[in-house]
C-alpha angles and dihedrals in degrees: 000000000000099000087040081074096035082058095046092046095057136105118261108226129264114262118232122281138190126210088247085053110140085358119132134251129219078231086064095053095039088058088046084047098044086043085046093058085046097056086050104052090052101054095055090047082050097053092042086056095037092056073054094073120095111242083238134023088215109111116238113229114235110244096246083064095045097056091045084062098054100059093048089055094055093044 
């Protein structure tokens, strides 16, 4: 029972490592660069779609209409 415990207490070992080991790589700059263009590029798609949108979803009625409207209100 005694070295059941010695063997559980121990350390697991290490697991190989290089010298490079959790280093970069330019591979790794040139992906956040290229994302970064990306990001770019949509949000100013996004901006030119978004000045697209009408200030209100209501629809404006024409003036022939309006004035249509009008007479029938006072009959």
């Amino acid at each position: 029972m005694n070295h059941l415990i010695v063997w559980l207490a121990q350390d697991p070992p290490a697991p190989p490592q290089g010298p490079e080991f959790g280093g970069s790589s330019p591979v790794g700059l040139v992906v956040i660069l290229a994302l970064a263009v990306a990001l770019v590029f949509l949000i100013r798609s996004m901006n030119k779609h978004l000045r697209k949108i009408p200030a209100s979803f209501d629809e404006q009625p024409s003036e022939s209409t309006r004035s249509g409207e009008a007479k029938d209100q006072k009959d």
